[in-house]
N, C-alpha and C positions, 0 to 999 in steps of 0.2 A: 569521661571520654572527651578528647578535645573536638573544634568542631571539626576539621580536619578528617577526623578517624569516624564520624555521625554522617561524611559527605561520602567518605570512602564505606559504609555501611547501606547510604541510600543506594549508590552505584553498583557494589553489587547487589541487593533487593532486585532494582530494576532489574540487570543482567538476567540474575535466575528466573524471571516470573518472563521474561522475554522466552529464554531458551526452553522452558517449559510450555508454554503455548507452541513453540518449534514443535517439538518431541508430540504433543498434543494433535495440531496440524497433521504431521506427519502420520500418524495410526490411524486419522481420519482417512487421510487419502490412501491409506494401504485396505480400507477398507471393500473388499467386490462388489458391494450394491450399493453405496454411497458415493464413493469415490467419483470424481469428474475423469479422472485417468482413465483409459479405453482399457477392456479387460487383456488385449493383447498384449500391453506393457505393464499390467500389474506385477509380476513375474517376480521383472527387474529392477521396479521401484524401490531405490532404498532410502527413500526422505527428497525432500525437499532440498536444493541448494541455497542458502543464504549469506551476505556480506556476515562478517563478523557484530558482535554490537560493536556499536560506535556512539558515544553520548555527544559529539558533535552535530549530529542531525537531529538532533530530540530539541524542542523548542517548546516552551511554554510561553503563548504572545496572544495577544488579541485580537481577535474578530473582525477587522471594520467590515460592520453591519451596513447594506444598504437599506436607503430610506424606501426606495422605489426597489421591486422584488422585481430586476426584467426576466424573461423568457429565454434559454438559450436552445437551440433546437440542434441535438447531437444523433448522428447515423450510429446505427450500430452496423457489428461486424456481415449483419445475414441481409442488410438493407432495409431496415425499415430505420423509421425517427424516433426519436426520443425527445422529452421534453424535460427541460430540466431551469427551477426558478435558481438563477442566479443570488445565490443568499449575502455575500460579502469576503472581504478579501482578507489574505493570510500576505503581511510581509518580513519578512526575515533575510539573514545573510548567509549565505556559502560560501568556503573560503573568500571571505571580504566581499564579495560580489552581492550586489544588493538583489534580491528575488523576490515574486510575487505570486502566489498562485491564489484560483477562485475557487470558493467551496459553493459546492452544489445542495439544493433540496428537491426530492422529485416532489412531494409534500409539504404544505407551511406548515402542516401542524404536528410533522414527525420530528423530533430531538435528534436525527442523526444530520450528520454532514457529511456530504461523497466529496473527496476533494481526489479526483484523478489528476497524473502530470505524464510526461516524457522528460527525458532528464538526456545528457552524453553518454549516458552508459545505453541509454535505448537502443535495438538494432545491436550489438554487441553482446556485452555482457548480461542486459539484462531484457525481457520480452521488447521485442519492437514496437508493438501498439503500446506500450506505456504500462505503468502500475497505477493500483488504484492505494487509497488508506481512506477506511470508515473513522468519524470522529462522533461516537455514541456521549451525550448530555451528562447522563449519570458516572461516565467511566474518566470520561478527557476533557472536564470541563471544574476546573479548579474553584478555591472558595474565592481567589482572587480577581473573579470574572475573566480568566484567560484560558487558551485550550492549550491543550499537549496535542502538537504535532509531532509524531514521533515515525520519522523516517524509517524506523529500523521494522515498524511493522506493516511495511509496504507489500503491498501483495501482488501478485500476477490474477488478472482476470482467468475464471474456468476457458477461455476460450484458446489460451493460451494450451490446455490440455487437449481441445478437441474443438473439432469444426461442426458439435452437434448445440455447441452452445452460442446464444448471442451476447455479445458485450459492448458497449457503449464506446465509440471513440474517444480520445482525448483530443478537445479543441484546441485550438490555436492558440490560445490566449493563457494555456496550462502545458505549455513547453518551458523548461526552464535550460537555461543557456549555461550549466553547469552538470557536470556529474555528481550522483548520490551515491555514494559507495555504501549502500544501507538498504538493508532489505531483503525481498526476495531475488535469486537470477532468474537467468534461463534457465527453462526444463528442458532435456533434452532428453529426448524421446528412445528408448530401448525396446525392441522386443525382445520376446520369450527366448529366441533362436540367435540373438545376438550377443554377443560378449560385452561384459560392463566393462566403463572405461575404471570402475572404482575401485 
């Protein structure tokens, strides 16, 4: 096999193991005592909406690690603070446009990375308060010391389902001045007694 037909093999790997976490997601939240969705719209939930894959927003880049670990202090949705150790910076390109975003650790000694953003799709297409992507050590952290930032498994905060939940804002400094056509959208709320638009 040429390499050609081994890139077009990774591609779809990636793809299915994507849409299957979809499919996965999706039975979770149709779930009645799990689910963050309020039982009034369980009914009519039929999955989740999501941008199509897109292997333009999937990145594998490096880390710049801060030497000094400062403090960022983020409001969540119900009012209270959060605290959050600024861990080091993600930079990469969107169409040509140069971008930056900061990955968070509420813990130094936890192996994941919260890296929340707002993008141009925010407020529109996709939740307004922003999506979040977890980057877990063992899963998105290559042998070549770089991470998979992969847009496409961007999520909407529980808060986005319901006002019983608190979620973290995205600051200032984790706006990106491009649109992500990747990921999760908007959910848009159905009840029982309402007609799907699907």
């Amino acid at each position: 096999m040429n390499k050609g037909g081994e890139n077009n093999m990774e591609v779809s790997k990636w793809k299915e193991r994507l849409l299957q976490e979809r499919r996965k997601k999706d039975r979770f939240f149709s779930s009645r005592y799990q689910s963050p969705i309020p039982h009034e719209y369980l009914r009519q939930f039929k999955g989740l909406d999501y941008y199509s894959p897109n292997q333009n927003f999937r990145f594998e880049i490096k880390l710049h690690e801060y030497k000094e670990k400062g403090i960022l202090k983020i409001q969540d949705t119900q009012g209270k603070e959060r605290e959050f150790f600024r861990w080091g910076e993600f930079r990469f390109k969107i169409g040509g446009k140069e971008c930056k975003l900061q990955a968070y650790k509420s813990d130094p000694q936890e192996g994941r990375l919260f890296v929340p953003f707002r993008d141009k799709t925010s407020g529109n297409e996709t939740y307004g308060a922003g999506r979040y992507i977890d980057l877990d050590i063992e899963e998105h952290y290559t042998s070549e010391g770089k991470w998979i930032l992969d847009f496409n498994k961007a999520y909407n905060p529980w808060c986005a389902y319901s006002e019983f939940y608190a979620c973290p804002f995205v600051d200032p400094e984790n706006w990106l001045d491009v649109p992500v056509y990747a990921g999760e959208r908007n959910y848009i709320k159905k009840k029982s007694n309402e007609k799907s638009g699907r």
